[in-house]
C-alpha positions in Angstrom: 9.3 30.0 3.6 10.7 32.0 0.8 8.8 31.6 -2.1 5.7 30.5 -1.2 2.8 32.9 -0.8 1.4 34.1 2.5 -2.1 34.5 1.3 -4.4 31.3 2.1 -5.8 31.6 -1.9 -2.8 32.4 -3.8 -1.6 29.3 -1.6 -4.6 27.4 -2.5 -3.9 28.3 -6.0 -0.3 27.3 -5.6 -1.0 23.9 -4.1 -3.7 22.8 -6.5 -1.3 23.9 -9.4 1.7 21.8 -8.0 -0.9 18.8 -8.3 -1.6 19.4 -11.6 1.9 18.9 -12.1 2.6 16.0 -10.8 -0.6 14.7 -12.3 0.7 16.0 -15.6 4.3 14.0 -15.0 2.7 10.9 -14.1 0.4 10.9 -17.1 3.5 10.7 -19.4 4.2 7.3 -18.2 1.1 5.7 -16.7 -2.1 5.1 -18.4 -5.3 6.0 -16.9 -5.6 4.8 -13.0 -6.6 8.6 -11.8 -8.6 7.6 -8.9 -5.2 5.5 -8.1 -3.1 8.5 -8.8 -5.2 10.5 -6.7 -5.2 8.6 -3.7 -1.2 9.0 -4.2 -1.6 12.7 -4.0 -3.5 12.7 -0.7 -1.2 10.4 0.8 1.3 12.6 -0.4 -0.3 15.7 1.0 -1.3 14.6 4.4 2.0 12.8 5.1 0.4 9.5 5.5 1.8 6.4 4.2 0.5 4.3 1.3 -0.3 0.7 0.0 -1.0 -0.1 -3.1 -2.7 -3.5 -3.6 -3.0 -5.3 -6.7 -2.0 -8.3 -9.3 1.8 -8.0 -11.2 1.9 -6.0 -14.0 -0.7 -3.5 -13.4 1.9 -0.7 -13.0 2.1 -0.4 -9.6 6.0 0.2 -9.1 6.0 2.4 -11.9 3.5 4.6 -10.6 5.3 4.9 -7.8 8.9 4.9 -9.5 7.6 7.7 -11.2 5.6 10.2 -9.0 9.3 10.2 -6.9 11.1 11.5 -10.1 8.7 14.0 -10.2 10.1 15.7 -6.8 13.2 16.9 -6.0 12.9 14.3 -3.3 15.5 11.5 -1.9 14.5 8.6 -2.8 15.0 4.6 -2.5 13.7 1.2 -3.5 13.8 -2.2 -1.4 12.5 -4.8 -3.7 11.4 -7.6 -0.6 12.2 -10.8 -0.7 12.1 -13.8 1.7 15.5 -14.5 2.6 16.1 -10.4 3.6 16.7 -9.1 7.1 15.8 -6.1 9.4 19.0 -4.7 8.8 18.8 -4.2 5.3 16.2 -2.2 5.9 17.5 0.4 8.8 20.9 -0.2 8.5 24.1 -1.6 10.5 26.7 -1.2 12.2 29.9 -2.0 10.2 33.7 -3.1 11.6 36.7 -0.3 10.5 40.1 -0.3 11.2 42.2 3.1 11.0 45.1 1.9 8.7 47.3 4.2 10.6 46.6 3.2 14.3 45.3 0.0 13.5 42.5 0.8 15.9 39.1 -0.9 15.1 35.7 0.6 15.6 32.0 0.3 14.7 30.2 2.9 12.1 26.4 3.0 11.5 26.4 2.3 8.2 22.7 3.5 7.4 19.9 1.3 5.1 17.6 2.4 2.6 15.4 3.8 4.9 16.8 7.1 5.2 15.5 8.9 2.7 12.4 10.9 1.4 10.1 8.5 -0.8 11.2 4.5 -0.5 9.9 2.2 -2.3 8.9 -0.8 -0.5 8.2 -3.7 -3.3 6.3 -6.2 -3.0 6.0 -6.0 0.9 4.5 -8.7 1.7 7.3 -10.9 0.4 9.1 -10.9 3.0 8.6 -12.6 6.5 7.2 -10.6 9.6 9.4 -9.9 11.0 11.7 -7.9 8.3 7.9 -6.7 7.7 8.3 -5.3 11.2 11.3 -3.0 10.8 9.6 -0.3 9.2 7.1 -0.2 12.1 9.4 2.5 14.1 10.1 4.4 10.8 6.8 4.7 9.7 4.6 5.6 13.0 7.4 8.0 14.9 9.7 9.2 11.7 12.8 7.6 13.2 14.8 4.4 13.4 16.6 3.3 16.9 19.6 0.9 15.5 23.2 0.8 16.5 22.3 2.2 19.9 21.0 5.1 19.0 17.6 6.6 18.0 18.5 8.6 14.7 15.5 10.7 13.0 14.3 10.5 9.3 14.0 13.8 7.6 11.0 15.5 6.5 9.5 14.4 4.6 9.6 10.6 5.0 6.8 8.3 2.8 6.3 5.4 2.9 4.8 3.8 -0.6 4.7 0.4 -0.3 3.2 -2.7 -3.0 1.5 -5.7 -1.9 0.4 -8.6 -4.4 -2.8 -10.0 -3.2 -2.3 -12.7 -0.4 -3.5 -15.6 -2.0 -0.1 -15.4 -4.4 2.2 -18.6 -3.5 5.6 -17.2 -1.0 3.5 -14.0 0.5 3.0 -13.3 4.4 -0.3 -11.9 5.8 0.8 -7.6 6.8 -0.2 -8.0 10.1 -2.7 -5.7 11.6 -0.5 -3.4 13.4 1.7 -2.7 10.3 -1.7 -2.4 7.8 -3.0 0.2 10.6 0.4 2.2 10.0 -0.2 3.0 6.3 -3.1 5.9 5.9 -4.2 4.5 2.3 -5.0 1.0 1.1 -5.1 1.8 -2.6 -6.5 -0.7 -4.8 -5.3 -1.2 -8.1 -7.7 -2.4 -11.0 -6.8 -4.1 -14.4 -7.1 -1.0 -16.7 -10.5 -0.4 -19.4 -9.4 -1.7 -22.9 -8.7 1.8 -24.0 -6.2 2.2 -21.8 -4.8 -1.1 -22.2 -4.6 -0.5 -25.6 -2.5 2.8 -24.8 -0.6 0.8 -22.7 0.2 -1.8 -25.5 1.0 1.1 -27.8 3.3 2.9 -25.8 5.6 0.1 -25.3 6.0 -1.0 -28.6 7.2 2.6 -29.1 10.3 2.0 -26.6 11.6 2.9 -23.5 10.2 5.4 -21.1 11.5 9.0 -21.4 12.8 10.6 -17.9 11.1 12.8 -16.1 12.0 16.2 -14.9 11.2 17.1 -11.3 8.2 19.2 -11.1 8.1 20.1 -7.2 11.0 20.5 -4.8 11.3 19.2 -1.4 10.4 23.2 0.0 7.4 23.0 -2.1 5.8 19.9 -0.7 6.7 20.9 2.9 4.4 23.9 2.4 1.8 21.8 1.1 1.6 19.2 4.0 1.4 22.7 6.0 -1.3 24.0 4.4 -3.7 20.6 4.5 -2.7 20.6 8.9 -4.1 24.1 8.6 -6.9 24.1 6.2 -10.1 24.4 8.2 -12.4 21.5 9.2 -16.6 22.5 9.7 -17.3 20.8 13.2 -20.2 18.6 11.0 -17.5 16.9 8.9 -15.3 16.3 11.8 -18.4 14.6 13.3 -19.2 12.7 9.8 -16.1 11.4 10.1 -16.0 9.6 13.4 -19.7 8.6 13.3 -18.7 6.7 10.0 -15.6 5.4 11.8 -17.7 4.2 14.8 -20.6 2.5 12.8 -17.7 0.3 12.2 -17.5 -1.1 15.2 -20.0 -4.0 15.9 -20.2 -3.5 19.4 -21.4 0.1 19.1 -24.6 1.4 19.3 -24.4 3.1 15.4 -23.9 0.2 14.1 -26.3 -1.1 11.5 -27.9 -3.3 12.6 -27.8 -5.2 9.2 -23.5 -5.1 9.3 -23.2 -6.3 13.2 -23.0 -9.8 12.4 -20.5 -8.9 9.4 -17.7 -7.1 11.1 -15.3 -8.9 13.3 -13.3 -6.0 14.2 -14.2 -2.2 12.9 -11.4 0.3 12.7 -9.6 2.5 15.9 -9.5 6.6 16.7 -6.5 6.6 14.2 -8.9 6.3 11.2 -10.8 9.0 12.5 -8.3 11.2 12.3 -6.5 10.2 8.9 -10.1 10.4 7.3 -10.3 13.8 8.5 -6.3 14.5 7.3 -7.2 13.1 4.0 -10.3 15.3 3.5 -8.3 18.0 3.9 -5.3 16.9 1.5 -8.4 16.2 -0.9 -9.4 19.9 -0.9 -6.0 21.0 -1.3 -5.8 19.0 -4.1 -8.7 20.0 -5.4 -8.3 23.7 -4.9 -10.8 24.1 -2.7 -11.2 26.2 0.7 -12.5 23.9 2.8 -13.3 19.8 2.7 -16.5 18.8 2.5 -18.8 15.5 3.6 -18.0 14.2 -0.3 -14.4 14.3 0.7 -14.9 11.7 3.2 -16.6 9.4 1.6 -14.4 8.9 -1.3 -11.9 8.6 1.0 -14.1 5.8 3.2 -12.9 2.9 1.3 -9.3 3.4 1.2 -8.8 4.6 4.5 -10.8 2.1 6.6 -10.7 -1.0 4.2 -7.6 -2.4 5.2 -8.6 -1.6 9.3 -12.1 -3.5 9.2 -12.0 -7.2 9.4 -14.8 -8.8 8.1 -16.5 -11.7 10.1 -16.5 -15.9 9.2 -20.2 -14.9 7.8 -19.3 -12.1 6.1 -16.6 -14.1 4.1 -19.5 -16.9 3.5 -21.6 -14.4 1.7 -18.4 -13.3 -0.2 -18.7 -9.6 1.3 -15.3 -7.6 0.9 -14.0 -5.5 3.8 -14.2 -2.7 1.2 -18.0 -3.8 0.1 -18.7 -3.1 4.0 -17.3 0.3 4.4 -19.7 0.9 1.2 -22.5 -0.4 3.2 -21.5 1.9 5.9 -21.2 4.8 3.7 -24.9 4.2 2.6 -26.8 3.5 5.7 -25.0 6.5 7.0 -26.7 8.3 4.1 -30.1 7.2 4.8 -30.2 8.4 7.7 -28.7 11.8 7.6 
């Protein structure tokens, strides 16, 4: 790829410099959040999908509004809403007529969807199944509509907005659609500095634009880099025994969490725990990731994939309060 070094440091280098870029755009407009941001950039890096979970107002559009100015990227927004349908997601096919020949035909006339970084706002605003028409997009990178099965180009994320489910006129994600997003990020009201900030810089007037920071070539080589960047066989193994204590019904369970987890997460969180570890040391310009990488990656990754049981939600315990548990007891006993 022209441009981008062959050497595994200087592309280390490269790659953790490009972050700081983006980090650097996304400062100019958001306040604080950098465990948020960060868990953008992974997603980002390791092609994965993201949600972000949290009340109105805390910025979460915006974040994401503005992280897609920052690259030279296609981008779109689908702000969902009750009464929308699966085609205005992937598109439809459309009636013409050829004023010359007056002969009538149909032409795909292609949805949001196709594009680089959409948008998907406040997702769980819309009913199942217009929920469900991003399934194909975001697991196989391609949308079969119009009687044909039509690719998405590279590369195609999916950052998506959820307002927490309790809100009146929101629908449940169903499991299979949560499993397709590699991040559940949680969004937090912001310290009183920030907030403060925030106040301050929106009596000042509107935002300024931002200037792209990273080209489309650029992150290519990046979501290259973190497929190749080396994985020790002990942090592979970290991984899936933390994914696996999970499980109720398997042996590495604690046996203090057994009666707490309805359902623990599949194979697939194995392996974007491991994706993310590596998009984590890329972003953090190091060589290789390491057990820490995993764990701060624990919560957001397998969150959203464990269900907590009828006790567990009696004692007030969190699905992400049980992948902390797990993340302990797994460190005990090291």
């Amino acid at each position: 790829m022209a441009g981008w070094p062959t050497d595994e440091i200087e592309q280390l280098a490269r790659a953790h410099e490009a972050a700081e870029r983006l980090r650097g755009a996304i400062a100019r407009r958001v306040v604080g959040q950098q465990a948020v941001v960060e868990q953008m950039l992974v997603a980002l890096f390791a092609g994965g999908h993201a949600l972000s979970i949290g009340v109105p107002g805390l910025a979460k559009t915006l974040l994401i509004q503005t992280l897609a100015e920052a690259m030279q990227l296609g981008f779109a927004r689908i702000q969902f809403t009750p009464d929308m349908m699966p085609a205005d997601v992937t598109g439809s096919d459309v009636l013409e007529e050829d004023r010359g020949s007056g002969q009538r035909s149909y032409r795909f006339l292609r949805g949001p969807v196709f594009t680089n970084v959409l948008l998907a706002d406040e997702l769980n605003r819309t009913p199942p199944k217009t929920q469900a028409a991003l399934l194909q997009a975001m697991a196989e990178r391609q949308v079969s509509a119009g009687g044909r099965t039509m690719p998405l180009e590279a590369p195609f994320l999916v950052l998506a907005t959820q307002n927490p489910i309790e809100q009146h006129g929101t629908y449940p994600l169903p499991e299979a659609q949560l499993d397709r997003f590699m991040l559940a990020i949680e969004v937090d009201y912001p310290s009183e500095e920030d907030e403060v900030e925030i106040v301050r810089r929106t009596a000042a007037g509107s935002h300024d634009p931002i200037a792209p920071v990273i080209d489309k070539e650029e992150v290519l080589a990046i979501q290259r880099l973190v497929r190749e960047l080396p994985v020790a066989d002990h942090v592979v193994r970290y991984a899936v025994r933390l994914v696996r204590a999970s499980r109720p019904a398997d042996a590495s369970c604690p046996a203090a969490l057994q009666n707490l987890i309805a359902f623990g997460a599949s194979p697939r969180a194995s392996q974007w725990l491991v994706a993310g570890a590596r998009a984590r040391a890329v972003l953090l310009g190091k060589k290789a990731p390491e057990r820490e990488d995993v764990d701060a990656l624990a919560v957001p990754v397998l969150a959203h994939r464990l269900v907590p049981s009828f006790r567990a939600e009696a004692e007030g315990r969190s699905a992400a309060d049980l992948v902390r548990s797990l993340v302990r007891e797994l460190a005990v006993h090291a």
